[in-house]
C-alpha positions as CSV (number, residue, x, y, z in Angstrom):
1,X,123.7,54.9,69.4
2,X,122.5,58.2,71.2
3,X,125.1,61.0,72.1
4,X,126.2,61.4,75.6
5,X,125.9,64.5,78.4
6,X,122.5,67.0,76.8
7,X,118.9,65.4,76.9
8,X,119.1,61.5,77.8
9,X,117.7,59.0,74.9
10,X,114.0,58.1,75.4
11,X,114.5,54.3,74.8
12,X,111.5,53.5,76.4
13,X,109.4,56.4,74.5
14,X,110.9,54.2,71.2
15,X,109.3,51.4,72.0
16,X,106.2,52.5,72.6
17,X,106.5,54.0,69.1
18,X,107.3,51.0,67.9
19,X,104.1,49.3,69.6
20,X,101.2,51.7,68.3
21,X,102.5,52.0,64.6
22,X,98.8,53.3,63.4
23,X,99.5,55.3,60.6
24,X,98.1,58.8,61.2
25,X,96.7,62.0,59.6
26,X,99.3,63.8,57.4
27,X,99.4,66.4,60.8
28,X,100.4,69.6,58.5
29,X,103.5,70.5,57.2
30,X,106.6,68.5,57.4
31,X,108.8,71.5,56.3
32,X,110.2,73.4,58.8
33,X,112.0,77.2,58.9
34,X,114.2,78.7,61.1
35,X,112.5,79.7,64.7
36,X,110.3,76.6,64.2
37,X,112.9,74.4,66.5
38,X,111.0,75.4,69.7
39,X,107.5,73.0,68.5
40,X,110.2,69.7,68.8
41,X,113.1,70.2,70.4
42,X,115.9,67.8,69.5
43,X,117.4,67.3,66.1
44,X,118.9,64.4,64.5
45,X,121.8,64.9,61.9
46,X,124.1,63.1,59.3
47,X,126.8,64.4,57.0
48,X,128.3,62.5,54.2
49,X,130.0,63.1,51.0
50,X,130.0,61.6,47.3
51,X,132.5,61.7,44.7
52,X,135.6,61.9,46.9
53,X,137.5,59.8,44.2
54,X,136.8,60.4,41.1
55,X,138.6,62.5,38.3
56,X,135.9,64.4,36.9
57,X,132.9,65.9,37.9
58,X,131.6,67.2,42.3
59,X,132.6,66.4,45.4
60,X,129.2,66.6,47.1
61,X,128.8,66.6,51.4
62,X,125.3,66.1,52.2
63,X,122.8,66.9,55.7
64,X,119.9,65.5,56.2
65,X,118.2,66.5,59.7
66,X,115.2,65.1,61.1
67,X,113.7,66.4,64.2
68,X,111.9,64.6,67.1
69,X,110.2,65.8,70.5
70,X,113.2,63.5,72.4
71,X,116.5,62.1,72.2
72,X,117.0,59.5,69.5
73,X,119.4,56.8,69.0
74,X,120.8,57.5,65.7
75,X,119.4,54.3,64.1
76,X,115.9,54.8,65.3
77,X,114.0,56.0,61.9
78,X,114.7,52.7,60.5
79,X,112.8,50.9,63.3
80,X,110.4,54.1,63.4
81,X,109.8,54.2,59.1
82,X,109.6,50.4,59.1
83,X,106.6,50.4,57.8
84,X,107.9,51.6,54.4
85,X,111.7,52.1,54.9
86,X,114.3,49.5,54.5
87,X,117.8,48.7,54.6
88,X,119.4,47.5,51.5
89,X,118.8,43.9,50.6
90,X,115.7,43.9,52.9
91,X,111.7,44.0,51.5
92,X,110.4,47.9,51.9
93,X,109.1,50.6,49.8
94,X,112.2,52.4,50.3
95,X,115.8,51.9,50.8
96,X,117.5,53.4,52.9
97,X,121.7,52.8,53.2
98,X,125.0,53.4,52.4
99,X,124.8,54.9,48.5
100,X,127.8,52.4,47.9
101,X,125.1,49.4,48.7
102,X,122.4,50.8,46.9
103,X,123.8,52.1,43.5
104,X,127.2,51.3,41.3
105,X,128.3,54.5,39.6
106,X,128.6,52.2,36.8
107,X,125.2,51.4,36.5
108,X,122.5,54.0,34.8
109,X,119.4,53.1,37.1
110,X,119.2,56.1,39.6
111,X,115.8,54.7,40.8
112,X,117.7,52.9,44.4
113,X,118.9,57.0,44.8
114,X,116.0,58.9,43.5
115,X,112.9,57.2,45.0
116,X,113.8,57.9,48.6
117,X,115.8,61.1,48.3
118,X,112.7,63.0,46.5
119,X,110.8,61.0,48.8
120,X,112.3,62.9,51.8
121,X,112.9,66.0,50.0
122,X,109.1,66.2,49.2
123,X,107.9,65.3,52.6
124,X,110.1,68.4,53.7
125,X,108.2,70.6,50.9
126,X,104.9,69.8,52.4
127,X,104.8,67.3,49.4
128,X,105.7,68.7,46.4
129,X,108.5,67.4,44.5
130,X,111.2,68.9,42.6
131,X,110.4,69.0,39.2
132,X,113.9,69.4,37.4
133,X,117.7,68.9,38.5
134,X,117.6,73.1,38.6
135,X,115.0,73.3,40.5
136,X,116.7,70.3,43.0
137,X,119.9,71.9,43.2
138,X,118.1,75.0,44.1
139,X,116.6,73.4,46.9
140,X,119.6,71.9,48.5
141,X,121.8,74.5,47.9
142,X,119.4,77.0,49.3
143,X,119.8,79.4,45.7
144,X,123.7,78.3,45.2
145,X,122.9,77.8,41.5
146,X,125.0,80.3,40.0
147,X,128.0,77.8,39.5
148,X,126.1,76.1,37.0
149,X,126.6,79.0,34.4
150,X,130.2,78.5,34.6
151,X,130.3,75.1,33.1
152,X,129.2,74.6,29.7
153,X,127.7,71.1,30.3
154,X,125.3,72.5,32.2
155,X,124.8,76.1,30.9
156,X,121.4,76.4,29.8
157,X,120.9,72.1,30.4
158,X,117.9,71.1,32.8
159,X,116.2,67.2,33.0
160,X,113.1,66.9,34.5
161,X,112.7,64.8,37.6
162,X,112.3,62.1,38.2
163,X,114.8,60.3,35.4
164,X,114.5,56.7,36.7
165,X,111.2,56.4,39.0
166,X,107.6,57.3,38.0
167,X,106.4,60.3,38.7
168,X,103.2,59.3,39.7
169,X,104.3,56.4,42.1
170,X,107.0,58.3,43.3
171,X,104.2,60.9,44.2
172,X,102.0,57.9,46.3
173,X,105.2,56.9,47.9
174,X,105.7,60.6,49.3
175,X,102.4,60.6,50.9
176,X,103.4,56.8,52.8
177,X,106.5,58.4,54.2
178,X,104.3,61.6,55.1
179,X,101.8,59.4,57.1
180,X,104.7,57.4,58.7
181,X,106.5,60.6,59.9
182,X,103.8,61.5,61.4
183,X,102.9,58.1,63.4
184,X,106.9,58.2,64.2
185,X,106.6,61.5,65.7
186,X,109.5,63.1,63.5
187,X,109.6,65.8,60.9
188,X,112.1,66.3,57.9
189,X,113.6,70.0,58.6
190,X,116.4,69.8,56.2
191,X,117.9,67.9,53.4
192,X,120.9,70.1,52.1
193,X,123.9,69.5,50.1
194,X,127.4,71.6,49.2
195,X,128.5,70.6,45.7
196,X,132.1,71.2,45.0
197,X,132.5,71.5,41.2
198,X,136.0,71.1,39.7
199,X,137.0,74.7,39.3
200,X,136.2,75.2,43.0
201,X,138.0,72.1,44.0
202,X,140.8,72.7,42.2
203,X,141.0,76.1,43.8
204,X,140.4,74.6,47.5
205,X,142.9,71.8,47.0
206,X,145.8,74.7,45.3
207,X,144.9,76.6,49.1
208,X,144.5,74.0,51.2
209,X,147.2,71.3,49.9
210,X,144.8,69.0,50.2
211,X,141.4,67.5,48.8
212,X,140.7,65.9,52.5
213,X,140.8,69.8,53.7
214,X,138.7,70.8,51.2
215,X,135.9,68.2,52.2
216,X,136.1,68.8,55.3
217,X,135.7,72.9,55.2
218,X,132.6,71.9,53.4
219,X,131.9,69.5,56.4
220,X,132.6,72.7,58.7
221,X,130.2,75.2,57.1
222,X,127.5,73.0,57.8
223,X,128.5,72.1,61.7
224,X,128.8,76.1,62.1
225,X,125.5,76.4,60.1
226,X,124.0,74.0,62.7
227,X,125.6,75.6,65.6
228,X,124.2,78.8,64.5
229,X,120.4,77.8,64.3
230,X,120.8,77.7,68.3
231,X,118.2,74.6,67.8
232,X,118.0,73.2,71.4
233,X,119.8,69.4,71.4
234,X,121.0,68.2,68.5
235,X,123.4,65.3,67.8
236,X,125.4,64.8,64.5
237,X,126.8,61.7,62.6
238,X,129.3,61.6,60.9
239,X,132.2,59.3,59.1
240,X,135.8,60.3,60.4
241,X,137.3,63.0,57.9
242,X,139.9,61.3,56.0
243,X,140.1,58.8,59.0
244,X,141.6,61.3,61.5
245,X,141.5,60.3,64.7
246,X,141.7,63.8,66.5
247,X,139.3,66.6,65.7
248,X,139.6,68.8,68.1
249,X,141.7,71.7,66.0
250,X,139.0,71.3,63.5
251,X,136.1,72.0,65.6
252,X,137.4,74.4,68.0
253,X,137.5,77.2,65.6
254,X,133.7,76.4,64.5
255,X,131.7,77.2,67.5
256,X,132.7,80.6,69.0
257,X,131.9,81.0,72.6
258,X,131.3,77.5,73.6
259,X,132.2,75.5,76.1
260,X,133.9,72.3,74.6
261,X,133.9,68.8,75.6
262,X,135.8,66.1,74.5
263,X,133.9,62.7,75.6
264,X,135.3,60.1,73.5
265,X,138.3,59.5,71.4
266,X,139.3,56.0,70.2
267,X,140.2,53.9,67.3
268,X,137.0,54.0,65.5
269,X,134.6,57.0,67.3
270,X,135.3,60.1,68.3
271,X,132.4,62.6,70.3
272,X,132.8,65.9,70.9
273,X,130.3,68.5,72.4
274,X,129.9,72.0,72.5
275,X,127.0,74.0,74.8
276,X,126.5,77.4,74.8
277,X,126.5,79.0,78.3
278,X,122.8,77.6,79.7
279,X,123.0,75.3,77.6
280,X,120.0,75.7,75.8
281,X,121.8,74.8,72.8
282,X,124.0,71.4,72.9
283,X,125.5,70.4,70.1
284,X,127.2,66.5,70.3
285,X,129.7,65.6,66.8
286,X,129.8,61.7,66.7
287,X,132.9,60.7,64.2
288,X,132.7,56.9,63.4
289,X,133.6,54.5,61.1
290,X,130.9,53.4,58.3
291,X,128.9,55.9,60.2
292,X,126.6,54.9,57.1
293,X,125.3,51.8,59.0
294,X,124.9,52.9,62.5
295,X,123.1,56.5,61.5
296,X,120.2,56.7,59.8
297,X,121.0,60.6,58.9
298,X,124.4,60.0,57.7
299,X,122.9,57.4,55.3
300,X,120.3,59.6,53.4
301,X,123.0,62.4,53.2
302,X,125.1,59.8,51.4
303,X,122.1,58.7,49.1
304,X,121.1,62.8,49.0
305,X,125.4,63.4,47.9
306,X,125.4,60.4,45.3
307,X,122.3,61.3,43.2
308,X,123.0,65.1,43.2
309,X,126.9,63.6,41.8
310,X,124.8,61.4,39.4
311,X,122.6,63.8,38.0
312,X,126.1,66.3,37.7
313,X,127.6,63.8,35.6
314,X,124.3,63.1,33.5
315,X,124.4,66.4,32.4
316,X,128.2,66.2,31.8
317,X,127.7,62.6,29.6
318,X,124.6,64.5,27.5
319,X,126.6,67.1,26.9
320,X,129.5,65.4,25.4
321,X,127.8,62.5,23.4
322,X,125.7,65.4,22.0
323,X,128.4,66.8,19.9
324,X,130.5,63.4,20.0
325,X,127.6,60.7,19.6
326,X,130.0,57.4,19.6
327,X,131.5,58.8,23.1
328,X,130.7,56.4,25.7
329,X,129.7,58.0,28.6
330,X,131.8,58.0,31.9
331,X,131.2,58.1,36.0
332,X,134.3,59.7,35.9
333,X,136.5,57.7,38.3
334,X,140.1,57.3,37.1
335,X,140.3,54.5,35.2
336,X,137.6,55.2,33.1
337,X,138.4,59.1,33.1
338,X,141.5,58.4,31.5
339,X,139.8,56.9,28.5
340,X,137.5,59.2,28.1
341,X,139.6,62.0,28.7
342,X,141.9,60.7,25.6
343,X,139.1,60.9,23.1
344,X,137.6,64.2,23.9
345,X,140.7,66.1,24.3
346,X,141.7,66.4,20.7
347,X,138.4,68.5,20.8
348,X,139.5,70.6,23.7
349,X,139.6,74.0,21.0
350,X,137.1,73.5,19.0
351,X,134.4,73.1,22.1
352,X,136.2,75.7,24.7
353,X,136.5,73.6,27.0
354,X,139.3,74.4,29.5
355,X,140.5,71.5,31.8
356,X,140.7,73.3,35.0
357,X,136.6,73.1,34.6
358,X,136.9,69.6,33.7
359,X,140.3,67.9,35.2
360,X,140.4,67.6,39.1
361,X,143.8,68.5,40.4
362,X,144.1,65.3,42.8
C-alpha cells in the first residue's frame, strides 16, 4: 500500500521487523518537534474527518503522523503494533479502525475511542496524558482554544480525562504502545485535529457554497502544513473528498514551487506527488475509498476526529440537561436533532442562545 516514485518500500526491512518482535527499552522521547525529521526520515500520514453529517455540534478533520527510518506500506503499524494493536473485532489491547466500527454515536461508552487515542497522544507527550478535554484540545489544535469562549456550552466547562477508561490502566497501556514503538522502529510525531464549530461552518459553507468545500479547506491547511515542514519522504492517506475523482485544482494551489505529478487517477484511488526541486522533500497524496481500512494513519485520525466530536457534544448534552434536566441528550444527527431542537427552542430567550452557534446551515 506504499506510494509510488520517492524512497522505495522496505518490504523486506518489514519482515524482519516482524521476525525480532522483542519488546525494547522505552529509547527516549516519542515526541518530536520541528527540525527533528532529519533522525528518521520518512513520515507516514492519514487525514480523516468526523461529524460530516450531523446537525449540531463540529465537523472535525484529523492527522495523525508516524515516522519511520524507511518507506512503509500504509498498513504496516498494524502488523508492526501487533503485539497490542488490533483491528476491530480482533483480540488486542487496543483497537485500531474505522471510528464507524468501533463506536455508535448513539452509544455513551467512549472507551473503543479514548483508550487508543490518549494512548497515542501520550506516547507523543513522552507519556504524559491529557488531563482534561481543555487541555486535549489544546494539544491537537496546537493553542486553537479560543473558539471555545464563543459558545456557552463550553464557556467556562472542562471534564477530566479520561471519561470512559481508567486512568490508571490507560496509563500501563501507554507504556505497552511506548515499548512497541520502539521495537517497531516508529515514533508518534503528530496527532492533530481542526475542529469546525457551527458558527465557523456556517460561515465557510455561506463562502464556499458548500460544506464539502469547507472540509476540504480544512483538509488543505494540513497538506500545506505538511508540505511546509520540508520533512524528507512522506506519503499521505486519505478518503476521496466528497468522492471527487479529480484533485488536481485542489492541490495545485497548495504546494508553491513544486514540481507536480499526477501518477494515478481511477475509480476508487487517486495519487498525486509533489517534490521540491532536489527533491529532498517528496510529498505523495493517496485518495481512496474507505482509506480507513487500507491506512493505518487515516484510521487513528478518524478515531482522533470522532472522540474530540464526542467529547464536543458531551459538553453540549451537560450543558443543556443542566438547566433542562428531563432533556434527553442528543448526538446531534438529524433525526434526533430535530427532536431535540423542538424542546429546547421555546428556551432560545431565556438562555441566549442564538442558532447560528447551534443550527448548522446544511
Amino acid at each position: 500500500m506504499g506510494g509510488e516514485g520517492c524512497r522505495p518500500l522496505n518490504r523486506a526491512r518489514i519482515a524482519s521487523r516482524q521476525a525480532a518482535r522483542a519488546p525494547g527499552p522505552y529509547g527516549g522521547t516519542l515526541s518530536l518537534t520541528q527540525g527533528e525529521g532529519d533522525a528518521m526520515g520518512y513520515y507516514l500520514c492519514g487525514l480523516d474527518e468526523a461529524g460530516y453529517g450531523p446537525t449540531l455540534g463540529p465537523l472535525v478533520v484529523g492527522l495523525t503522523t508516524f515516522e519511520s527510518k524507511e518507506r512503509l506500506a500504509s498498513d504496516a503499524p498494524w502488523q508492526l503494533l501487533r503485539q497490542i494493536v488490533a483491528r476491530a473485532g480482533e483480540r488486542g489491547v487496543l483497537r485500531v479502525d474505522d471510528s464507524k466500527a468501533l463506536h455508535r454515536s448513539a452509544a455513551r461508552d467512549l472507551s473503543p475511542l479514548e483508550g487508543p487515542v490518549l494512548a497515542f497522544v501520550a506516547c507523543e507527550q513522552n507519556g504524559a496524558l491529557p488531563a482534561s478535554f481543555r487541555e486535549l484540545v489544546r494539544h491537537l489544535t496546537a493553542g486553537r482554544t479560543d473558539y471555545l469562549d464563543e459558545y456557552p456550552w463550553y464557556r467556562e466547562a472542562d471534564v477530566a480525562l479520561p471519561v470512559g477508561v481508567d486512568r490508571l490502566e490507560l496509563l500501563g497501556f501507554a507504556r505497552k504502545l511506548r515499548r512497541a514503538l520502539a521495537a517497531a522502529g516508529l515514533q508518534v510525531a503528530e496527532i492533530r485535529a481542526i475542529p469546525i464549530e457551527v458558527r465557523e461552518l456556517n460561515a465557510g459553507i455561506a463562502e464556499l457554497e458548500s460544506k464539502g468545500a469547507v472540509n476540504a479547506r480544512a483538509v488543505g491547511r494540513f497538506l500545506n502544513w505538511i508540505w511546509r515542514q520540508q520533512r524528507g519522504v512522506v506519503d499521505v492517506w486519505t478518503d476521496r473528498l466528497g468522492g471527487r475523482r479529480r484533485y488536481g485544482g485542489f492541490l495545485y494551489p497548495l504546494f508553491p514551487g513544486a514540481r507536480f505529478d499526477i501518477l494515478e487517477q481511477g475509480i476508487e484511488r487517486q495519487i498525486y506527488r509533489a517534490a521540491n526541486g532536489d527533491e529532498s522533500t517528496c510529498m505523495t497524496m493517496h485518495f481512496a475509498t474507505d482509506c480507513e481500512r487500507v491506512s493505518f494513519s487515516t484510521a487513528l485520525a478518524s478515531m482522533t476526529a470522532k472522540y474530540l466530536r464526542e467529547l464536543h457534544m458531551l459538553l453540549f448534552n451537560n450543558w443543556w440537561r443542566a438547566r433542562l434536566p428531563e432533556l434527553r441528550p442528543t448526538a446531534g444527527y438529524t433525526q434526533d436533532a430535530r427532536r431535540f431542537l423542538a424542546e429546547i427552542e421555546p428556551h432560545y430567550g431565556q438562555f441566549g442562545v442564538e442558532t447560528n452557534y447551534l443550527v448548522r446551515a446544511r
